[in-house]
N, C-alpha and C positions, 0 to 999 in steps of 0.2 A: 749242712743243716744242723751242725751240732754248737753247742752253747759255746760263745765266748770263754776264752780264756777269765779267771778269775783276774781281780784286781790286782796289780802289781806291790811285792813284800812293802816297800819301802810306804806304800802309803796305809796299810793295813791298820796299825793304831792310830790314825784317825778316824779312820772309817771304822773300826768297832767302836771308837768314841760313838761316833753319829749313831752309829744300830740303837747303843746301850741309851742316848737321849731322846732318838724319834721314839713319838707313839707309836706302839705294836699294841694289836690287836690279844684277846683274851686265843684266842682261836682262828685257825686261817679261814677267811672267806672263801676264798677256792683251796678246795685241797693242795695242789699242787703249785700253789701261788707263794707270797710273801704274807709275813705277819702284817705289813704296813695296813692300820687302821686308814680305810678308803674317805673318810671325811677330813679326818687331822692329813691327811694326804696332799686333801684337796686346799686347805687353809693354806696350808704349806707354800704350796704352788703358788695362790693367789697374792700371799702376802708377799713374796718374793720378787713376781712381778709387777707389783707396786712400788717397792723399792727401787729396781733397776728402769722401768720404764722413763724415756728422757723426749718428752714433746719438742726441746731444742735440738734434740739430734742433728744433723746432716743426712742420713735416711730414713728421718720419721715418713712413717707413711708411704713411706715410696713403693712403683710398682715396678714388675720387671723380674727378672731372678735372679736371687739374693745369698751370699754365702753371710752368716751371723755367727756371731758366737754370743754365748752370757756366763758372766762369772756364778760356778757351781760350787759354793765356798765348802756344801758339806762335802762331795767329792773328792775337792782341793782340786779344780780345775777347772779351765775355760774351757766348755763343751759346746761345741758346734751345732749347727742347724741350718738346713736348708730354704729355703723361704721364697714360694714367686706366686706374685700377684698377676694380676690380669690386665693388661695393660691398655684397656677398655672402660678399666674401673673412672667410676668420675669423682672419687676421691672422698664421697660421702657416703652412698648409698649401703646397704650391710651387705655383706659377701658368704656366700656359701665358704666350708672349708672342709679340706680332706688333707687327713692326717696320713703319712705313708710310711710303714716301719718295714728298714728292710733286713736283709736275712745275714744270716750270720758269715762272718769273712768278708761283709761289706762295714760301707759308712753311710751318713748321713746322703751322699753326692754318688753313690756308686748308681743306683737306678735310675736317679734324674738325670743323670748324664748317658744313660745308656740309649742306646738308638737312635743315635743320633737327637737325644734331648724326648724325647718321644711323650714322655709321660709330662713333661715342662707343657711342651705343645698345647696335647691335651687338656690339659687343667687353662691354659689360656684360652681355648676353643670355647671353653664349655661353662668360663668364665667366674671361677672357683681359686679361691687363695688353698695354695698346695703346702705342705710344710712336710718335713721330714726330718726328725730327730735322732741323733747319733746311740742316744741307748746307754750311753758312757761306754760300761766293756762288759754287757751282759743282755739277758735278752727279756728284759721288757719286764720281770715280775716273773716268768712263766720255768719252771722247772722241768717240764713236758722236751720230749726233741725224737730222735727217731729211736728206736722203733716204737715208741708208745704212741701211737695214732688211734685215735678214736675206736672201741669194737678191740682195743689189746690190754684187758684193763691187770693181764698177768707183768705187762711189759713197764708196769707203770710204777708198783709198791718197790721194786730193785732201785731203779732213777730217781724213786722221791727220797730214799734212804741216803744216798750218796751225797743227801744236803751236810754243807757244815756251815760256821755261823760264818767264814770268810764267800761263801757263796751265797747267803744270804743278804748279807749285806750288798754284796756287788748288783746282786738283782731288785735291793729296794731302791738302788740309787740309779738303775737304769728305769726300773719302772716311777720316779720321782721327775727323771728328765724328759720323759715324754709330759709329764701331765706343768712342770716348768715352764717347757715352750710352748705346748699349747693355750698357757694361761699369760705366757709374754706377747703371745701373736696379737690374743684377745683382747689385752690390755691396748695395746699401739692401732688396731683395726678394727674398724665394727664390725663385727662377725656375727651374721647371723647366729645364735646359738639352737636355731630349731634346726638349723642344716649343717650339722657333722657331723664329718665321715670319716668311720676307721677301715683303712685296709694296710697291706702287708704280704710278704711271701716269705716260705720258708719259714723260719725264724720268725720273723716279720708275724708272720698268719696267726703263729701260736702267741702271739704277741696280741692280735687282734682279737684271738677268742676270749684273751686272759682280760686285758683291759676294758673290751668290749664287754664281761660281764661284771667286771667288778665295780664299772665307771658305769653302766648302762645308761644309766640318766643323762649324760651327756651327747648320745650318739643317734643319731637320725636313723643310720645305717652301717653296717657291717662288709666288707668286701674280704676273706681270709683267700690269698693265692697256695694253692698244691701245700698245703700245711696243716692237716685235720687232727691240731693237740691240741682235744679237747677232749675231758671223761663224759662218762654218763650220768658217775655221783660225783659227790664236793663240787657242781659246778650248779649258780643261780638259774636250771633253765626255766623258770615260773616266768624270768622277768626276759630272759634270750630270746625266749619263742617267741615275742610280744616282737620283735625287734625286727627288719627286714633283711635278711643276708641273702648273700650272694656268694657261693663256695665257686669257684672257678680249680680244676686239674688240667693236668696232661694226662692221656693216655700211658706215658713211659715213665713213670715217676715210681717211687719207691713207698710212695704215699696213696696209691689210687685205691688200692683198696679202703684202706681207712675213711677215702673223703665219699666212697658210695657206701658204705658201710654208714656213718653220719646223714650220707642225702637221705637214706630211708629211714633211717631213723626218726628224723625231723619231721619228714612228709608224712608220717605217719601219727606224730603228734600235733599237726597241724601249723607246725612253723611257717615263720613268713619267708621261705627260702625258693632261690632261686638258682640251678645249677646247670654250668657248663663243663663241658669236657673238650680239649682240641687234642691234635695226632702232635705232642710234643713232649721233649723230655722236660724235667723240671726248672733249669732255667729258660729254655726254649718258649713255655707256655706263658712269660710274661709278655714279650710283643705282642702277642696274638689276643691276650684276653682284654688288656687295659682298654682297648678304643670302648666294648661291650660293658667295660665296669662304669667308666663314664658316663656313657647314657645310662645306664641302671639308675645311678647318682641323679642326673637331670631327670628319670621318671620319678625319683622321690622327693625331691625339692618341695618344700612346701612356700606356696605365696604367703603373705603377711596376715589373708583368711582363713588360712589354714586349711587351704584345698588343695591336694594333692598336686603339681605340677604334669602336665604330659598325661592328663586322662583321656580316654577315648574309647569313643562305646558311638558304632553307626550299626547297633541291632536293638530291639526293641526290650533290652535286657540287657544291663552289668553292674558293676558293680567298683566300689573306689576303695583307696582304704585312707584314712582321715586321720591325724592327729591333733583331740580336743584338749585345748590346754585349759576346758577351764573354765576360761574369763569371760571367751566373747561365743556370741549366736551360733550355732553351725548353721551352716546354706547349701542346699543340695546344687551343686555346679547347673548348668544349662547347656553350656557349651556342649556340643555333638549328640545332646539326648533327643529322642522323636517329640514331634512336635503333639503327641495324642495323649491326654491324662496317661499319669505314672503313679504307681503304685509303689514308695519309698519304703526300705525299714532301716533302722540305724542298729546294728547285732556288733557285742563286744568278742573279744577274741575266744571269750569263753562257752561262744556260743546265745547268750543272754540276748533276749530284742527288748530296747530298751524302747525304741519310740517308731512308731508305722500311720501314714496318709497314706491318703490320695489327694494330686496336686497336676495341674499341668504346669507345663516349664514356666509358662509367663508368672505364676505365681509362688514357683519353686524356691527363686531364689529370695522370698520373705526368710528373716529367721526361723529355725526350727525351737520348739519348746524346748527347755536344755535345764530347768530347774532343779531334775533329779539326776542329772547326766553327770558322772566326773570326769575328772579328767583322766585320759587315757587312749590307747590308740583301739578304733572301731571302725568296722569295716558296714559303708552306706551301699544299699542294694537300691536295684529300680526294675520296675518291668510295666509292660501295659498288662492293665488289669483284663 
């Protein structure tokens, strides 16, 4: 679980080239992160994969799983990525997508190949383009590794000090190669962009907490495996806790304490978090957790309404959680609610009730008033009055 070897001598003065010309930020977004400015980040990415993306290809669009590479000129290399569609897809329609970072002493193809293809399966099952990016030779942006786990924040100022600017650099350029291919997937496939998904282990995890807050605006949901490098300060959690995670450990990991040390912390602040534990050591506990992360993934999918996927409520009271972009009506679902007047309220994560009826189902599904609503994620109640 410990960081990537640094970049290799011989390529170093180009890569402090690249540091001294990307935008860096006045001050780190996450403490423990890179200077890399998260918007000039994002430009970066996007304009990059405008340039490389090729509709004549011979595997434009294609489904199935994919080994890719794309030329990473600031790096000085052709960086790999993993890539499988769903071979269900009908070639139009927009695709969920879950990004998978893995841990360190692996590659792009170590997890998707592992279990017999397991996590490949999976993502076909459940009908979701999977991608998995190599990182270059560092881990993802995040400075974090063991023993600094969440609740050891003495464990944390020694690790952040041991930065230098050749470890710097290696880690803006692994955390540039995820958001790369995420933005070359994007470009070549219509991807849903309400439904992505970051998860990760080990490495991989602290990978997920890092980009997952620095990137939040992009990510539907969160999944971090046995990896809880994550602080309590320097890190955005005003905008995290808005976010749905799913912390998954083993009981025999070197990390369990830190990831219940975080579960309570979170449940305590009202996070959108949902946690498991199996009887396994730290690589052990990835067969076991993935089938559970998946469907997590399928309960949060949102339709094209913007209704939660996978609700269900057969008592006369529950409750959803919604993401408004905005633009169009919210509609209180019907699907599994009792059939006797219901008494609605729309409450933000902050607590705030912004809008309350009374409606029975047949007339539920009119638009709700939304004039003063913005956009944001809010959780819709029901009960009989």
């Amino acid at each position: 679980m410990s960081l990537a070897h640094p970049a290799h001598p011989s390529r170093l003065p180009a890569l402090i080239g690249f540091a001294c010309s990307f935008a860096q930020a006045q001050t780190r977004s996450i403490e423990w992160g890179t200077t890399l400015e998260p918007r000039s980040a994002l430009v970066s990415a996007k304009a990059l994969a405008k340039t490389l993306v090729d509709p004549t290809a011979s595997n434009w669009r294609a489904k199935g799983d994919q080994k890719r590479t794309y030329r990473f000129a600031q790096a000085g290399v052709s960086s790999p990525y993993r890539l499988s569609v769903p071979s269900s897809w009908d070639g139009r329609s927009p695709l969920a997508l879950v990004m998978f970072l893995h841990g360190a002493g692996n590659d792009e193809s170590s997890y998707l190949d592992a279990n017999n293809k397991q996590m490949v399966t999976l993502a076909n099952q459940h009908g979701v383009i999977l991608v998995s990016p190599k990182g270059v030779e560092s881990a993802y942006g995040s400075f974090l590794r063991l023993p600094a786990v969440f609740g050891k924040p003495a464990e944390v100022a020694p690790m952040l000090a041991k930065r230098t600017d050749a470890t710097e650099t290696a880690n803006q350029l692994s955390e540039l190669d995820v958001l790369n291919v995420l933005e070359l997937v994007k470009a070549e496939y219509p991807i849903d962009t309400t439904n992505m998904f970051l998860t990760g282990h080990s490495m991989g995890s602290g990978g997920t907490w890092y980009l997952g807050g620095k990137y939040s605006q992009l990510w539907r949901g969160l999944a971090p495996l046995s990896g809880p490098f994550v602080t309590e300060t320097g890190y955005p959690w005003d905008r995290v806790l808005t976010i749905p995670v799913f912390v998954t450990e083993g009981t025999n990991t070197a990390s369990l304490e830190g990831s219940r040390t975080l579960r309570d912390w979170m449940a305590n602040r009202g996070g959108l978090l949902k946690y498991r534990e199996v009887t396994a050591d730290h690589g052990g506990m990835v067969p076991l957790v993935l089938p559970a992360i998946y469907d997590y993934i399928d309960s949060l999918r949102l339709h094209p309404s913007g209704i939660q996927k996978g609700i269900r409520s057969h008592t006369a009271q529950g409750q959803m959680l919604l993401c408004h972009q905005g633009t169009t009506p919210l509609r209180l679902p019907t699907t599994n609610l009792p059939s006797r007047n219901l008494r609605w309220s729309v409450i933000d994560l902050h607590g705030h009730q912004w809008l309350s009826s009374l409606a029975s189902p047949s007339t539920a599904s009119q638009p709700m008033a939304t004039a003063a609503l913005p956009a944001g994620v809010y959780v819709i109640r029901w009960e009989t009055p």
